[in-house]
LOGU-856918 format. One record per residue (C-alpha): residue in one letter; x, y, z. Coordinates in steps of 0.5 Angstrom, whole numbers, padded with zeros to 4 digits, always signed. Layout:
% residues N
AXYZ/...
//
This chain:
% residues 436
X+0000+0000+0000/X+0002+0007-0002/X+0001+0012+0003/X+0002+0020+0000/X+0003+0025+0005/X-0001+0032+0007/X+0005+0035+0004/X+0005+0031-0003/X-0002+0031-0005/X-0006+0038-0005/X-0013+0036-0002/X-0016+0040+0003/X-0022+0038+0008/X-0025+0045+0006/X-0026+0042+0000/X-0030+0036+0003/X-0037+0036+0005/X-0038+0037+0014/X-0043+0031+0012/X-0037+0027+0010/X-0033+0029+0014/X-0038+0028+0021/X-0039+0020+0017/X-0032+0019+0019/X-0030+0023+0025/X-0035+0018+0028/X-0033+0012+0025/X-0027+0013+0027/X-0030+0015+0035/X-0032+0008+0036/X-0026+0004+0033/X-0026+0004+0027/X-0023+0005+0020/X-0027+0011+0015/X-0024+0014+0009/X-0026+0018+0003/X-0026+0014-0003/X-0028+0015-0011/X-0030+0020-0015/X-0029+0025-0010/X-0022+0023-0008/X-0020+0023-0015/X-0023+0029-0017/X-0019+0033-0011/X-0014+0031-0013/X-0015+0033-0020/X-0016+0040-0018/X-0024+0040-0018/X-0030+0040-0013/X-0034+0034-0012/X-0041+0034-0011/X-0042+0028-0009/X-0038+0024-0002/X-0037+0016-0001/X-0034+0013+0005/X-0031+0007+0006/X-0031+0003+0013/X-0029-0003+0015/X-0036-0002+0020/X-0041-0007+0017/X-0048-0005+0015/X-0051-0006+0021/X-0046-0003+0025/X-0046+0004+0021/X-0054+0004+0021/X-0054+0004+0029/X-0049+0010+0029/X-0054+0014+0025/X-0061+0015+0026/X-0061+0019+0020/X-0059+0013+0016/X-0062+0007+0012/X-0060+0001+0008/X-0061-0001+0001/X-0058-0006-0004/X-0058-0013-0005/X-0053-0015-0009/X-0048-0009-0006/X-0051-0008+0001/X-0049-0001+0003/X-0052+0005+0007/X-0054+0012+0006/X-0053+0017+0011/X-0058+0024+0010/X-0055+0031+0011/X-0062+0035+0009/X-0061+0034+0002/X-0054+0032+0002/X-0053+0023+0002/X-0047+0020+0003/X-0046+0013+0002/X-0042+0009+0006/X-0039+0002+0003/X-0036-0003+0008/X-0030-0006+0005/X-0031-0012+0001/X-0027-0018+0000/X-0026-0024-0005/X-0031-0027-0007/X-0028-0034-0005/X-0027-0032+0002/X-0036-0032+0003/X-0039-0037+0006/X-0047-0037+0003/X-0049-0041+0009/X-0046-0035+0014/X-0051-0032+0017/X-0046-0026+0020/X-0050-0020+0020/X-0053-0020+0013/X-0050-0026+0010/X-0042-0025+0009/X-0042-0027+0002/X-0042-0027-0006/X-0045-0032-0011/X-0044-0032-0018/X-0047-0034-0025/X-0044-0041-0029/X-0042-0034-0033/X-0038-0032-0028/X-0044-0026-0027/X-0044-0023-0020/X-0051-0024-0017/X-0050-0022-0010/X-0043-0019-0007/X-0044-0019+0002/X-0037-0022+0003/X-0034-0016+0008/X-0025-0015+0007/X-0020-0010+0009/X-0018-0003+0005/X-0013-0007+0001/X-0018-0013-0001/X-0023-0008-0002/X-0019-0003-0007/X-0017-0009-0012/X-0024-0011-0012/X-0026-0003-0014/X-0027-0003-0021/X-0022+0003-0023/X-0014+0005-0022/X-0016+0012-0021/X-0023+0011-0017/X-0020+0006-0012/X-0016+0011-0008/X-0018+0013+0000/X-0016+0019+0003/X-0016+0019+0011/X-0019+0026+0014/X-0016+0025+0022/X-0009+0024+0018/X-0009+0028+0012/X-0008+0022+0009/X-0008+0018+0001/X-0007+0011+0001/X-0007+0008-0006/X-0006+0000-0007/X-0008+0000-0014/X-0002+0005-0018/X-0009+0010-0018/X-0005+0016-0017/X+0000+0014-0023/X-0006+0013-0028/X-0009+0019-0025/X-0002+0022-0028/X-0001+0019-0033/X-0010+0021-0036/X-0011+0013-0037/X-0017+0010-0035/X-0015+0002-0033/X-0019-0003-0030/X-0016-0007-0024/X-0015-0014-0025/X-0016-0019-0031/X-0021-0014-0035/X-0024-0020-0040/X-0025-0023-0031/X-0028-0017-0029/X-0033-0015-0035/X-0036-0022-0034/X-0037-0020-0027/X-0041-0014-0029/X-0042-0013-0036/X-0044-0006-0034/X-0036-0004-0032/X-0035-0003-0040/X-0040+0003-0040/X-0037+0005-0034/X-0030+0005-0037/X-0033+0009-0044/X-0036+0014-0039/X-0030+0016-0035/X-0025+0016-0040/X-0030+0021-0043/X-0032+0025-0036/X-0024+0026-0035/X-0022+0026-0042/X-0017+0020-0041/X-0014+0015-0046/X-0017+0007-0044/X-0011+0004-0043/X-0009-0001-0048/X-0012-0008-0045/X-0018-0004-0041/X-0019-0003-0048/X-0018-0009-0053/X-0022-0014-0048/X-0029-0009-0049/X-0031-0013-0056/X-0031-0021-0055/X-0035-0019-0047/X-0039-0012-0051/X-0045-0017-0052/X-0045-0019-0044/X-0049-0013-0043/X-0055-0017-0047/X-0055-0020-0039/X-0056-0013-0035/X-0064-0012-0034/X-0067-0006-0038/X-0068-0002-0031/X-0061-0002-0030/X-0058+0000-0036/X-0063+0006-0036/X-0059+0008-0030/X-0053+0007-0034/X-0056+0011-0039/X-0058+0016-0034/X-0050+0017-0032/X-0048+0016-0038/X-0052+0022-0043/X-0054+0026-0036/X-0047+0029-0033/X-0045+0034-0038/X-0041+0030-0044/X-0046+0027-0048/X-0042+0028-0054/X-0035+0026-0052/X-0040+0019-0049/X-0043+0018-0056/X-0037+0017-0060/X-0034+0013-0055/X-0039+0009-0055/X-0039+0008-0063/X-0031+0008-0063/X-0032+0001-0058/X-0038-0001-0062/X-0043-0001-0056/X-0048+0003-0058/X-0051-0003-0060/X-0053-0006-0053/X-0057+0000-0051/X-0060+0002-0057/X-0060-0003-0063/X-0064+0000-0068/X-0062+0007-0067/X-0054+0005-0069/X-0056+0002-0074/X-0059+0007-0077/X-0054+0012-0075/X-0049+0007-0080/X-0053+0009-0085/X-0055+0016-0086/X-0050+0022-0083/X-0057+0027-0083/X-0059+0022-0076/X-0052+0022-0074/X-0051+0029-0075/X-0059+0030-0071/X-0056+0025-0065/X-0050+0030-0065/X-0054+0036-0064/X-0057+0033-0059/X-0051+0031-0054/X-0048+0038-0056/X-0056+0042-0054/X-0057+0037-0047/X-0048+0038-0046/X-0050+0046-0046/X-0056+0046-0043/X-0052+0043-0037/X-0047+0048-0037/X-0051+0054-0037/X-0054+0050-0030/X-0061+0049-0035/X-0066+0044-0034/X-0066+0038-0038/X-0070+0032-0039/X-0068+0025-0041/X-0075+0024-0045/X-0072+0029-0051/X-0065+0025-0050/X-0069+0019-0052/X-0073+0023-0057/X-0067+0025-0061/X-0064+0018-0061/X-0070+0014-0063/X-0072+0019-0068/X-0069+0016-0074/X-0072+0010-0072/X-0079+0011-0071/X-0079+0017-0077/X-0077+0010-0081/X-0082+0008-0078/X-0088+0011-0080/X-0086+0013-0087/X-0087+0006-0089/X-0094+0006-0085/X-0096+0012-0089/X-0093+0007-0095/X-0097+0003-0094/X-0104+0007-0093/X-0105+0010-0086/X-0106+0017-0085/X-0100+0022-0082/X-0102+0022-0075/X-0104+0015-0075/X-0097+0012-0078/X-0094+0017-0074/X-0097+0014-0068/X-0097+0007-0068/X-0090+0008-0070/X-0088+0011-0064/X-0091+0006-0060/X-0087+0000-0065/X-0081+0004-0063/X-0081+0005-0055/X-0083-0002-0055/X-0078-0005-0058/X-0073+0000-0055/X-0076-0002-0048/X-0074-0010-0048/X-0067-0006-0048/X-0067+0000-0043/X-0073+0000-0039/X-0076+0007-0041/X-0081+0009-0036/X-0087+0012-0038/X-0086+0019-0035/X-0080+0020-0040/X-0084+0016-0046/X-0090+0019-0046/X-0087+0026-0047/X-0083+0023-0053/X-0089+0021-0056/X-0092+0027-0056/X-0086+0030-0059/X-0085+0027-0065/X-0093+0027-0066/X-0092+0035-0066/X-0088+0034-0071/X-0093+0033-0075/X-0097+0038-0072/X-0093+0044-0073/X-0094+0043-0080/X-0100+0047-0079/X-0100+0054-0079/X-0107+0057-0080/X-0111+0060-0077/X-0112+0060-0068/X-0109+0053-0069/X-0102+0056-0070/X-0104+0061-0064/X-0106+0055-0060/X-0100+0050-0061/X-0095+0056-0058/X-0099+0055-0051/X-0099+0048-0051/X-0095+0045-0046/X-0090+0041-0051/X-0089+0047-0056/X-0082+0049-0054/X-0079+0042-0053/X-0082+0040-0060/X-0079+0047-0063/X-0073+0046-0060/X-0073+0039-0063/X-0075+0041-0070/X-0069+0046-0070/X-0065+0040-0069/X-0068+0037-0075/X-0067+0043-0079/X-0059+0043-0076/X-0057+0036-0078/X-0060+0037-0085/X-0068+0034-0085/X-0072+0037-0090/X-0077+0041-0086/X-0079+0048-0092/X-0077+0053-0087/X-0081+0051-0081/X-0077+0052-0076/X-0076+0060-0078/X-0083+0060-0079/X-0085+0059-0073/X-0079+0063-0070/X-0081+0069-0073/X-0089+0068-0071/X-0087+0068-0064/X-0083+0074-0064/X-0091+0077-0067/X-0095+0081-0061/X-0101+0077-0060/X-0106+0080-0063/X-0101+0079-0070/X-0101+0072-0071/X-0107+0071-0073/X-0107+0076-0079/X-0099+0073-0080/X-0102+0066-0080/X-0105+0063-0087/X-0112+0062-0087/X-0114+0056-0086/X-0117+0052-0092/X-0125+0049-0090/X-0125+0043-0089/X-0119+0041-0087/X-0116+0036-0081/X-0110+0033-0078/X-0105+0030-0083/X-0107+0035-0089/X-0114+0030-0090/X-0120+0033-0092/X-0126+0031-0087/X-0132+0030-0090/X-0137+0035-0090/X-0143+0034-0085/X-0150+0030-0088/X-0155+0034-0089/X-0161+0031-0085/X-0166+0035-0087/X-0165+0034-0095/X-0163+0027-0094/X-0170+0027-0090/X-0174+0029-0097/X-0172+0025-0101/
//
């Protein structure tokens, strides 16, 4: 174990949050080992300013749920314990050990143990350790250092610091080993790589293809949390070219990478919306994952409902089926809840719905709750090349229009005619069929 000292690191426990730094003092007040890990550790030592602290403690779940009345445990597979500061959680993680040093049958607080599938798969992992076996069981070099707020501390066993030196993203271990214990840890590698802008070390980087189609295996729930951290931190767009330079766009969205090797407009649709929610994120404004998502699976359901209109169905129709044919798919591998679905569907409906520009129905779309994301995506549209004959500047100008303008500015609209540009039928006239 390598131990930097105070006067050989730059952290500094102003840069700590009193939360995490109550976590340790009082786990070190009753005889035990605490200590800064991860993301945290790593970022202070990169010069920058974590939003969120992780502890870990040779205390077992149990031991650290009845320091904190403030506190619950959570997990199955990790058993870990979240300790609440009012809005502020900190996780706190007990060492782990090899899973050959579990006992499935010991009933040890909790159950120390680990169980794996017939392809090495971990299914549970409880087996508790010392620091050392837990920072070789962590997944990456530079997220496995521990830094020691009473000592002032860093300790690294794993030659994180070196990597951390040297931009280099590396798995600990075997990495073919460590991808078929958690498929997941591959998108890991491609997310951090692109958050750091760090290299992914040689062998880190050579095992991704032969285990990339592991990830067949990971429920859809928890891809959507991985899809969440990957496109949802700020670097969308370094994280999407990572993901198609390693060719594991596939396992997250199969359709849509398919169709991105195809047609440079879809690419270029998808890139703007990285860059748009990277931007967003930046200047500190909302985003939502459902107009992510809409953009991704854009191309697919436009496809989509081009061949239904092919084959007779009305605009909206197609439209619709389409969007319910793509989401359906789309969820057998990434679980999308519907408070995300529902709002892309409506989205990619509006597309159609902003090609009418007559009358009250262009003054009443603008006050519609859904209006600005669905501009927002057709300007995108328009930015990779789709064809939309001037729409998007159309609408741009007529909201700049005071209110009592935009219904003169507004062509008028022709009698009889509905959504998707169909005429409707002209209502019976019972009287005159009565006659005759």
């Amino acid at each position: 174990m390598n131990v930097i000292p105070r006067d050989q690191h730059c952290i500094s426990r102003k840069n700590i949050s009193d939360g995490a730094l109550k976590v340790m003092s009082r786990l070190r007040s009753q005889g035990h080992q605490a200590y800064l890990v991860g993301g945290a550790v790593r970022d202070l030592l990169l010069g920058g300013h974590p939003k969120d602290f992780d502890v870990a403690t040779d205390a077992t779940p149990e031991d650290i749920h009845g320091l904190f009345r403030n506190s619950r445990i959570i997990g199955r597979r990790f058993r870990i314990v979240h300790v609440r500061f009012g809005r502020e959680i900190i996780e706190v993680t007990t060492f782990r050990g090899h899973h050959e040093s579990g006992d499935e049958r010991s009933p040890a607080k909790g159950g120390n143990h680990s169980r794996q599938s017939d392809k090495g798969l971990l299914l549970r992992d409880n087996v508790y350790g010392t620091l050392e076996e837990d920072a070789v069981r962590r997944d990456l070099t530079v997220n496995a250092l521990y830094y020691d707020s009473g000592k002032f501390e860093v300790f690294d066993q794993v030659k994180g610091l070196q990597d951390l030196q040297a931009r280099l993203v590396r798995i600990i271990g075997d990495p073919a080993q460590r991808y078929r214990e958690d498929p997941v840890r591959m998108l890991r590698v491609v997310r951090f790589g692109a958050k750091l802008g760090f290299d992914i070390e040689k062998r880190t980087a050579q095992a991704i293809p032969a285990c990339a189609p592991l990830l067949g295996e990971i429920p859809p729930a928890r891809l959507f949390d991985e899809f969440l951290k990957l496109f949802l931190s700020g670097h969308a767009s370094a994280t999407l070219e990572a993901l198609l330079r390693h060719d594991l766009l596939p396992y997250l969205f199969d359709e849509t990478s398919h169709v991105l090797h195809d047609d440079d407009r879809d690419l270029a649709l998808v890139r703007a919306a990285m860059a748009n929610t990277d931007q967003r994120i930046a200047e500190d404004k909302p985003v939502t994952p459902a107009f992510l998502l809409a953009a991704l699976l854009w191309p697919v359901a436009r496809r989509a409902a081009t061949h239904l209109e092919n084959q007779g169905e009305p605009p909206m129709v197609a439209m619709h089926n389409a969007a319910q044919q793509t989401i359906g798919e789309a969820c057998q591998q990434i679980a999308i809840p519907r408070r995300f679905s529902q709002p892309m569907r409506e989205i990619w409906e509006f597309q159609l719905r902003l090609q009418r520009k007559q009358g009250k129905k262009a003054a009443e779309l603008v006050d519609h709750r859904r209006f600005r994301a669905a501009y927002d995506f057709l300007l995108l549209r328009e930015q990779a090349g789709e064809e939309t004959h001037g729409l998007g500047e159309w609408w741009t100008q007529y909201q700049t229009l005071p209110m009592e303008e935009r219904l003169s500015a507004a062509p008028a609209e022709k009698e009889g005619e509905g959504a998707g540009g169909r005429r409707r039928r002209r209502p019976r006239n019972r009287r005159s069929n009565a006659r005759k």
